[in-house]
C-alpha positions as CSV (number, residue, x, y, z in Angstrom):
1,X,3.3,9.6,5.5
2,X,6.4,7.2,5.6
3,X,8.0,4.6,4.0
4,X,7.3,1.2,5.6
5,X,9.2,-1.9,6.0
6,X,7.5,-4.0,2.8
7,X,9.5,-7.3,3.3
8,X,8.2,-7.7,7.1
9,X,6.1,-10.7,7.7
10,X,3.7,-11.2,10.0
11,X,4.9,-12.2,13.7
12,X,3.2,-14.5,16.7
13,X,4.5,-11.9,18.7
14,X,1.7,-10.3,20.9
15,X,-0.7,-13.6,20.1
16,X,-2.9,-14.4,23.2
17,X,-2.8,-17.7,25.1
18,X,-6.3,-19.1,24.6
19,X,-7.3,-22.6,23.3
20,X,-10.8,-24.7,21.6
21,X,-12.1,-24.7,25.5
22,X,-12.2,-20.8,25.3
23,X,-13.6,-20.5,22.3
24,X,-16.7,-23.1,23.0
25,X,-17.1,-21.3,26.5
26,X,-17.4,-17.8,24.7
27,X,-19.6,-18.8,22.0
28,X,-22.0,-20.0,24.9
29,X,-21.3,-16.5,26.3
30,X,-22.5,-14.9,23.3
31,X,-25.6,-17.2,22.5
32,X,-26.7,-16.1,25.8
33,X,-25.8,-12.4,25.1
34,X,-27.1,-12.5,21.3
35,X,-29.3,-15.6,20.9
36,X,-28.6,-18.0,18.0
37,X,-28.9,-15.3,15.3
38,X,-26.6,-12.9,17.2
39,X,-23.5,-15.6,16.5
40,X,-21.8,-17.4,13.5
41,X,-19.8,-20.5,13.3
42,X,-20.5,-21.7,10.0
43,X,-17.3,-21.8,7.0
44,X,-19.0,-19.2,5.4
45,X,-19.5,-16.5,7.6
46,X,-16.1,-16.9,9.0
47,X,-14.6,-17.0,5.5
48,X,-16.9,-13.7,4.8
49,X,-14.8,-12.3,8.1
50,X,-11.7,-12.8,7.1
51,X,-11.7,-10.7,4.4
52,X,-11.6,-7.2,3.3
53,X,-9.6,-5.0,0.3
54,X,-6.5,-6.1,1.2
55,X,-6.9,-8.5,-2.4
56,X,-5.4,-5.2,-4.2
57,X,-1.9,-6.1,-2.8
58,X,0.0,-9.0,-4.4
59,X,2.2,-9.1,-0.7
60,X,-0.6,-9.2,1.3
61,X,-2.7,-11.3,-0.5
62,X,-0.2,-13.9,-0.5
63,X,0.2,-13.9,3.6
64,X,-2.5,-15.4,6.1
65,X,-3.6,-13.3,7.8
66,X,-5.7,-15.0,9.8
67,X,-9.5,-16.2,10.5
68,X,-11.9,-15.8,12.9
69,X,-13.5,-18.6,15.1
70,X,-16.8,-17.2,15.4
71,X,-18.5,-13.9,14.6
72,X,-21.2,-11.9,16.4
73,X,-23.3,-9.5,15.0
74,X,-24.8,-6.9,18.0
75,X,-27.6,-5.0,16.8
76,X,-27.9,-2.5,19.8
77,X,-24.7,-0.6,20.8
78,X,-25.4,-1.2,24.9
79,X,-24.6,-4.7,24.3
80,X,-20.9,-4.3,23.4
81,X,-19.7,-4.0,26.7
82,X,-21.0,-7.5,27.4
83,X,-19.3,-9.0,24.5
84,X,-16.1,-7.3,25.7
85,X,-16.6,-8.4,29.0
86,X,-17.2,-12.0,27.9
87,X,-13.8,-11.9,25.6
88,X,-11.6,-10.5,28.3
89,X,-12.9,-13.2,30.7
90,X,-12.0,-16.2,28.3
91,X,-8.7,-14.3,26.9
92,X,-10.0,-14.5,23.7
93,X,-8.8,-11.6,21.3
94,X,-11.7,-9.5,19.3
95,X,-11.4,-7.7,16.1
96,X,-14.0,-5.1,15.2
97,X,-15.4,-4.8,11.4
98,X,-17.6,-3.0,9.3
99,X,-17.8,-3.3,5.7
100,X,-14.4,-4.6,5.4
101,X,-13.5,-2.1,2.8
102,X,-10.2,-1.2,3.6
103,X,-6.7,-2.4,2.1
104,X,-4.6,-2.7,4.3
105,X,-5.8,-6.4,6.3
106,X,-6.8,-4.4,9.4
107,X,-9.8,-5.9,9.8
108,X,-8.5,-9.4,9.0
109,X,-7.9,-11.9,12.4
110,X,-4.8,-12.1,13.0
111,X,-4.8,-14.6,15.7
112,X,-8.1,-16.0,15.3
113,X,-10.9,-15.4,18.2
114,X,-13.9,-13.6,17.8
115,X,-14.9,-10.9,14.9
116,X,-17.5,-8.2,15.9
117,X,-19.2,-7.1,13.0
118,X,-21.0,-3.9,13.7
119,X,-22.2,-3.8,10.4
120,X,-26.1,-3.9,12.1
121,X,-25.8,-0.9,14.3
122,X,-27.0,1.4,11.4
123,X,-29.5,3.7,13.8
124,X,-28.8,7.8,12.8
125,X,-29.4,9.4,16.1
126,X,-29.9,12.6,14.7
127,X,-28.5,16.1,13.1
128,X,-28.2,19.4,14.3
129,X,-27.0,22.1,12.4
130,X,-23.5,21.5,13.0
131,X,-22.6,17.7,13.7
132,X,-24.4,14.2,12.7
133,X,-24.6,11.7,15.2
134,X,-24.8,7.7,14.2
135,X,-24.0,4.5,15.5
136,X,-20.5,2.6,14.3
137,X,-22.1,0.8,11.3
138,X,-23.9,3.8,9.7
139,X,-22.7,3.8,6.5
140,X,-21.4,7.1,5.1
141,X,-23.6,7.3,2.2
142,X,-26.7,7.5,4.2
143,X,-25.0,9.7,6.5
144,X,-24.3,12.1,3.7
145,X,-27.9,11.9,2.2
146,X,-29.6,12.7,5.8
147,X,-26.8,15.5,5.4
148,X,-28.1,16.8,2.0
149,X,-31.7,16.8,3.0
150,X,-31.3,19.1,6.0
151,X,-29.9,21.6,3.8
152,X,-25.6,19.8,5.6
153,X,-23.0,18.0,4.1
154,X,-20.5,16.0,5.7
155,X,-16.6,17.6,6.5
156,X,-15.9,14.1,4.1
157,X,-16.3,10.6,3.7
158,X,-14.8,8.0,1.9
159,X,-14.5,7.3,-2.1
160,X,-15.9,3.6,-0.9
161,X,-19.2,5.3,0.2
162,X,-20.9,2.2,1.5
163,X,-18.3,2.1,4.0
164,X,-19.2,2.8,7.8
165,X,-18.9,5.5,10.3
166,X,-17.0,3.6,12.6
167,X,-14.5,1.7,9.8
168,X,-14.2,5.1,8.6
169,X,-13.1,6.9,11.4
170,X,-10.8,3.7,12.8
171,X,-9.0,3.0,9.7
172,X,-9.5,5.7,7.0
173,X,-8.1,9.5,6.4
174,X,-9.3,10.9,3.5
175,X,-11.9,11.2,1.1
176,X,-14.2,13.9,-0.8
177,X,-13.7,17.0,1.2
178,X,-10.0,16.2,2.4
179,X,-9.0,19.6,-0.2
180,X,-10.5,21.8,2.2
181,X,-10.6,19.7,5.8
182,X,-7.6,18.2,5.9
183,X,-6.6,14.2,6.4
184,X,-6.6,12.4,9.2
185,X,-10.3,13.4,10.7
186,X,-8.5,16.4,12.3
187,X,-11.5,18.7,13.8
188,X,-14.1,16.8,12.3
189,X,-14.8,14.3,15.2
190,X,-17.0,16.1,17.6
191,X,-17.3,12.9,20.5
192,X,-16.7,9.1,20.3
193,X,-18.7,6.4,22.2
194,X,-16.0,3.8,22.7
195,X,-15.6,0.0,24.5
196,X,-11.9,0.1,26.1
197,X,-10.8,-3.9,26.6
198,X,-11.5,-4.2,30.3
199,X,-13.0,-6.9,32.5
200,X,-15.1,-4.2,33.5
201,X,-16.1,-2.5,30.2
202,X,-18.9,-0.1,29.3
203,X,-19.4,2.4,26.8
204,X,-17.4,5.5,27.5
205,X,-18.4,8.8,26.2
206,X,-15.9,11.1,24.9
207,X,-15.6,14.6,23.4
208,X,-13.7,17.2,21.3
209,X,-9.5,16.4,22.6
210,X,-10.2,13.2,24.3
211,X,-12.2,11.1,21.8
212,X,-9.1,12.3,19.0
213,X,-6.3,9.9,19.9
214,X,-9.4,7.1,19.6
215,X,-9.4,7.9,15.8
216,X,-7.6,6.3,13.2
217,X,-6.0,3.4,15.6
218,X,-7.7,0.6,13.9
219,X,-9.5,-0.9,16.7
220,X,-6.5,-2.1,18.5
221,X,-7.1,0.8,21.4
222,X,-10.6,0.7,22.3
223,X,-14.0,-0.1,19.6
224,X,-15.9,2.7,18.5
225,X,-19.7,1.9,18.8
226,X,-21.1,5.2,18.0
227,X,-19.9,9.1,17.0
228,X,-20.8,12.2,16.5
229,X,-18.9,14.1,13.0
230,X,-19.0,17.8,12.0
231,X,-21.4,18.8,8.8
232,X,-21.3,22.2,7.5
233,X,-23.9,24.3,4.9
234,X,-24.7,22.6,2.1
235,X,-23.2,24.1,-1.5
236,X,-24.5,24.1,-4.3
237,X,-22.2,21.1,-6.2
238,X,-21.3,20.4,-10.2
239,X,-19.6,17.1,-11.3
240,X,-18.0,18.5,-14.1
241,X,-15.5,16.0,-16.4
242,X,-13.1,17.1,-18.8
243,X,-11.2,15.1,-21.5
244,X,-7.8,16.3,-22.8
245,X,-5.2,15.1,-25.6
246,X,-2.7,13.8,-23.0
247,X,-2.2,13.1,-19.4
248,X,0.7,16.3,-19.3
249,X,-2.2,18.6,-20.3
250,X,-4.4,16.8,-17.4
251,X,-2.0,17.0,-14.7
252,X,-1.1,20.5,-15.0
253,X,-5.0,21.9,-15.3
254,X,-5.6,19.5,-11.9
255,X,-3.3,21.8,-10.6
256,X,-4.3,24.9,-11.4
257,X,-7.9,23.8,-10.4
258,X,-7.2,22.6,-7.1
259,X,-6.1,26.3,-5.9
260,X,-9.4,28.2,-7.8
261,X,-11.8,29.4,-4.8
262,X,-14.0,28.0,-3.6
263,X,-11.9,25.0,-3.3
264,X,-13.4,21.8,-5.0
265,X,-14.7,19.2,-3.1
266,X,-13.3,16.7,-5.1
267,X,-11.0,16.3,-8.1
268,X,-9.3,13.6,-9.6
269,X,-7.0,13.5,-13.0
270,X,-5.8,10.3,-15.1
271,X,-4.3,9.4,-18.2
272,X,-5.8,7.3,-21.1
273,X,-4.5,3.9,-19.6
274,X,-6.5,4.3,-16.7
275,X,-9.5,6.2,-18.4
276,X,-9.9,3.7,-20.7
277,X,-10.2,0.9,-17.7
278,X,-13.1,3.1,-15.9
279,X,-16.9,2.4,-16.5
280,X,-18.6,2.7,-19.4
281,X,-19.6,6.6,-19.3
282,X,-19.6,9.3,-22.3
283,X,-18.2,11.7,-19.8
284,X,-14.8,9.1,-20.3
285,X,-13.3,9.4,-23.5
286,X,-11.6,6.4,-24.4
287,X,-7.8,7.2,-25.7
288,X,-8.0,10.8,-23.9
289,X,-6.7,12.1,-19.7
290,X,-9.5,12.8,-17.9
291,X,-9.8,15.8,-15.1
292,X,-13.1,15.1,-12.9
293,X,-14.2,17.3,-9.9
294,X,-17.1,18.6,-7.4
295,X,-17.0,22.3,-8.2
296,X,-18.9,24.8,-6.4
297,X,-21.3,26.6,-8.6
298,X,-19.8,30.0,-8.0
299,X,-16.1,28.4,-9.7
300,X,-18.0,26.6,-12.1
301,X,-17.5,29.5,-15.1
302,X,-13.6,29.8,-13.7
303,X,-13.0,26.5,-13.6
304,X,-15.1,25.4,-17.1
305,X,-12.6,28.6,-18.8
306,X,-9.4,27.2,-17.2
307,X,-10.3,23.8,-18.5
308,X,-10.9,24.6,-22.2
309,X,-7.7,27.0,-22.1
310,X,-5.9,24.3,-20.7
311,X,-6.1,22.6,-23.7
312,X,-9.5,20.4,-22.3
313,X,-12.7,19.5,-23.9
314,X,-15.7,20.0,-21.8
315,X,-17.6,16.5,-21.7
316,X,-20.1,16.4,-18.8
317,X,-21.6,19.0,-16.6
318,X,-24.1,17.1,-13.7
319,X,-25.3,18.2,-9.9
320,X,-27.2,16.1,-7.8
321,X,-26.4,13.7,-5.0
322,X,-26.2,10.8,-6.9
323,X,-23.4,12.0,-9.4
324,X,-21.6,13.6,-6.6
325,X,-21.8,10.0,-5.1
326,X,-20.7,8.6,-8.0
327,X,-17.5,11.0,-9.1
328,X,-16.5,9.9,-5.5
329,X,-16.6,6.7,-6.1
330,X,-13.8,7.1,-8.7
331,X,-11.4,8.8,-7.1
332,X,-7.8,7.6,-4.2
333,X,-7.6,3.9,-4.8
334,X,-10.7,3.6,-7.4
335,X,-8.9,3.9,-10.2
336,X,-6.3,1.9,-9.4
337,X,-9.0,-0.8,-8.4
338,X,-10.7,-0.7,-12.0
339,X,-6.9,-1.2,-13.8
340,X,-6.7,-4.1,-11.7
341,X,-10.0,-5.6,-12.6
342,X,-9.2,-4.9,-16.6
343,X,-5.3,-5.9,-16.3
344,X,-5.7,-8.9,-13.4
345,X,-2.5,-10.0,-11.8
346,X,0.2,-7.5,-13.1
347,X,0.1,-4.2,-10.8
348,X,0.8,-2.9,-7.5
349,X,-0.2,0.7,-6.2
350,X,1.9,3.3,-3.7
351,X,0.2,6.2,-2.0
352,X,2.0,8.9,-2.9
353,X,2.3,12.5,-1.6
354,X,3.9,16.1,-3.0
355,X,3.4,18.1,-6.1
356,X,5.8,16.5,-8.1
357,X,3.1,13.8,-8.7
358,X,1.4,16.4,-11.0
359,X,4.4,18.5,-11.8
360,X,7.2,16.0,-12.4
361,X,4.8,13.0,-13.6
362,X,6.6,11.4,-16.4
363,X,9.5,11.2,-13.7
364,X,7.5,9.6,-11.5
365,X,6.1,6.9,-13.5
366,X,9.5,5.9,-14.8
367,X,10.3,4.9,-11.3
368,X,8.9,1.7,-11.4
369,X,7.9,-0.5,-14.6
370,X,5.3,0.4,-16.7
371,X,4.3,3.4,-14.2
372,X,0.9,5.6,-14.7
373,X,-0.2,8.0,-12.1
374,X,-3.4,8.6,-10.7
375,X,-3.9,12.0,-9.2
376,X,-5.7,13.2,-6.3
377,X,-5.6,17.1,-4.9
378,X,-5.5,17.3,-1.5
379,X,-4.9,19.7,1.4
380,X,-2.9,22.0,-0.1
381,X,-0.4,19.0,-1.8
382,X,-1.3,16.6,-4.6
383,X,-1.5,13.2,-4.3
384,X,-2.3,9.8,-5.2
385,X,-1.2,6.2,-6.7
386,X,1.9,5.4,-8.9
387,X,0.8,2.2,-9.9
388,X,3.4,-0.4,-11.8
389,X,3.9,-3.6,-13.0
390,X,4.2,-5.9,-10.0
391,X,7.5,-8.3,-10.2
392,X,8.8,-8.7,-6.5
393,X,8.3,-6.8,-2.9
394,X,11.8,-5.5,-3.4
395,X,11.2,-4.1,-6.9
396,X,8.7,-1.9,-4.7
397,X,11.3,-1.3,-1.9
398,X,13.9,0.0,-4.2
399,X,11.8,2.2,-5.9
400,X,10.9,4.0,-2.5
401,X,14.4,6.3,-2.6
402,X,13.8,7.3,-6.0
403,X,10.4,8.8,-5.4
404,X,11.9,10.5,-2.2
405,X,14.3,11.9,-4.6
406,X,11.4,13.4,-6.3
407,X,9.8,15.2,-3.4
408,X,7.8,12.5,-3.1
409,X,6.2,10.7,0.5
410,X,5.6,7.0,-0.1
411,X,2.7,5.6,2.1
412,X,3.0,1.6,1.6
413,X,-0.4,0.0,1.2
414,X,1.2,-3.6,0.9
415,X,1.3,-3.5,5.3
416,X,-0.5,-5.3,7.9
417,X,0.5,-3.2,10.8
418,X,-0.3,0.4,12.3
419,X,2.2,2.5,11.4
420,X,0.5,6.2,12.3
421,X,1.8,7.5,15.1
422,X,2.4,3.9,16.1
423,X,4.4,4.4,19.3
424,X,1.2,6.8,20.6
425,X,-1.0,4.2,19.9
426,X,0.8,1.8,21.1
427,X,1.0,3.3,24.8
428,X,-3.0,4.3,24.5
429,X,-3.6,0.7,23.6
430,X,-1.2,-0.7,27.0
431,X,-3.8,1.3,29.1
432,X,-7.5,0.8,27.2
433,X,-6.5,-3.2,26.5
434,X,-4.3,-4.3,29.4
435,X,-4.5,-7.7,28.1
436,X,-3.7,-7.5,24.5
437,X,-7.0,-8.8,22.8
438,X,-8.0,-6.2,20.5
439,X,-7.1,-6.5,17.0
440,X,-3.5,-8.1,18.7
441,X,-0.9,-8.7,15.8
442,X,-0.5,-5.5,14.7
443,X,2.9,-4.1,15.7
444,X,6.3,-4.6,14.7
């Protein structure tokens, strides 16, 4: 992770030359591609594709960043070729959605044009003992239950779990399992059917080395309309929840938990401000931290001992899908989300990175007004949110050296450009979308 440049706004530079005349000749491109149902023009449907969960930043909900001219919704993956084909010809620049869950405005229009919402491409091709194979707008919770009942899980998938395959693997990198696989989708992409942004486009099948520099480049190199993702055995999984006298205590048995064997899948820690903003569950004690994890039944005794000697209270002990689902659903920017929804108006969140966010808490926090941590282990490193109260971008940029200070890395959520490996992208992008049209707007 790096520290990004908060106070940037958004440029013209990179916008494509195309007018009302290109728009109205693509629409009747796409009528004839899709048929009337297959494209939208109305306010609300282009107001519905402008957004995604970009709200949770005070800087980039104040910028426009853009909407759409018209949407189209393909509901087989053979005929996004055509719709690329039909773009390129008129110049008119696409941005490819799913479920719009992401926080960064990736998904959000920066120039206008065309959304493609692959939201309807939900077919599961099939599983096999070692991958899962799915079209772009599968969404990772029914990926992981076809997982669970052939005796699989998935590597990971996202703490938004209605999220999609394809929004997943373009924009996100972590999620439950990232303790044990890693961020970033490293080794868990097994092939990638993509669109490139030619005059000439088809789908192009890639595997293994070549479909990983498609991944995580948010649609601005090439649109991924279907994948195939590693699943491994399927363990035998406790939600267990434990409340504790004070965020200290918390912290530190997070810690010790996140190195007990077999790893946990998942396991988050907070402290009684944001417990006490969470849903309504006995399992979270109002006025108490709160350590929450998947544990593998064969840790559960360890970790259950190291808990209560830790100073915790045992409140909640549950297996099954559905509360494995649902612990996920609490956990990276969850949390945060919640104190947002009970405190409207008054925070910002960083993405943090290094031990010191469990270790060195209380220094953390004090980095930025009215600071609480929420805590994620990850592969091999803690991590998570420092969220504060939000008064200006800069407060947010000056705070950026302190938490450096600390052994911290600062990812800023508050951006509206690629920022991972940018320069790579950038040069895959100059060869799959000669013309600029994909998701353009997105450099600095």
């Amino acid at each position: 992770m790096k520290s990004a440049p908060l106070l940037a706004t958004p440029s013209d530079d990179g916008r494509p030359e195309f007018g009302p005349d290109d728009v109205a000749a693509l629409a009747d491109d796409l009528l004839a591609i899709l048929g009337p149902r297959g494209v939208g023009t109305l306010p609300r449907a282009l107001e519905r594709a402008s957004r995604d969960g970009s709200a949770m930043s005070p800087i980039l909900s104040a910028l426009d960043l853009g909407t759409p001219d018209l949407v189209c919704y393909p509901r087989t993956e053979d005929v996004v070729p055509a719709i690329i084909r039909a773009a390129v010809k008129r110049g008119v620049p696409v941005t490819t959605r799913g479920k719009g869950t992401g926080n960064y405005g990736q998904v959000v229009p920066r120039f206008g044009g065309l959304v493609l919402d692959m939201t309807s491409l939900t077919k599961i091709h099939g599983i096999t003992e070692h991958s899962i194979s799915a079209q772009a707008g599968a969404r990772m919770i029914n990926l992981e239950q076809t997982a669970w009942s052939h005796g699989s899980q998935l590597w990971m998938y996202p703490s938004t779990v209605q999220s999609t395959l394809g929004g997943f693997l373009a924009g996100g990198s972590a999620g439950t399992g990232t303790i044990v696989h890693g961020r970033n989708h490293q080794g868990w992409v097994e092939s990638l059917d993509v669109v490139f942004g030619h005059e000439d486009a088809e789908i192009t099948h890639l595997e293994g080395d070549d479909a990983q520099p498609l991944v995580h480049t948010y649609g601005v190199a090439g649109i991924i309309v279907g994948a195939s993702v590693r699943v491994e055995p399927l363990q035998d999984w406790r939600c267990v929840y434990a409340s504790f006298d004070s965020q200290g205590e918390a912290f530190r048995a997070a810690h010790q938990v996140s190195t007990i064997e077999p790893k946990p899948r998942l396991l988050s820690a907070d402290g009684p401000m944001i417990v006490d903003a969470l849903p309504d569950d006995p399992a979270f004690v109002k006025g108490r931290a709160n350590v929450r994890g998947i544990i593998d039944a064969r840790a559960l005794d360890e970790v259950t001992d190291l808990l209560v000697s830790a100073g915790g209270r045992i409140e909640a002990v549950r297996e099954g899908i559905a509360e494995s689902i649902k612990l996920s659903t609490l956990s990276y920017n969850h949390p945060t989300w919640w104190l947002m929804k009970a405190q409207p108006n008054k925070w910002f969140h960083m993405e943090c990175l290094g031990d010191a966010m469990a270790t060195r808490f209380e220094d953390v926090e004090q980095v930025y007004e009215g600071g609480t941590v929420h805590l994620e282990a990850g592969y091999g490193e803690m991590f998570g949110m420092i969220n504060g109260i939000f008064r200006s971008p800069q407060q947010i940029v000056d705070g950026v050296p302190a938490l450096e200070e600390l052994g911290i890395a600062v990812h800023s959520p508050h951006q509206w450009y690629v920022d991972l490996d940018a320069e790579r992208v950038a040069a895959l992008a100059a060869q799959t979308d000669p013309k600029g049209l994909l998701n353009p707007g997105r450099w600095m």
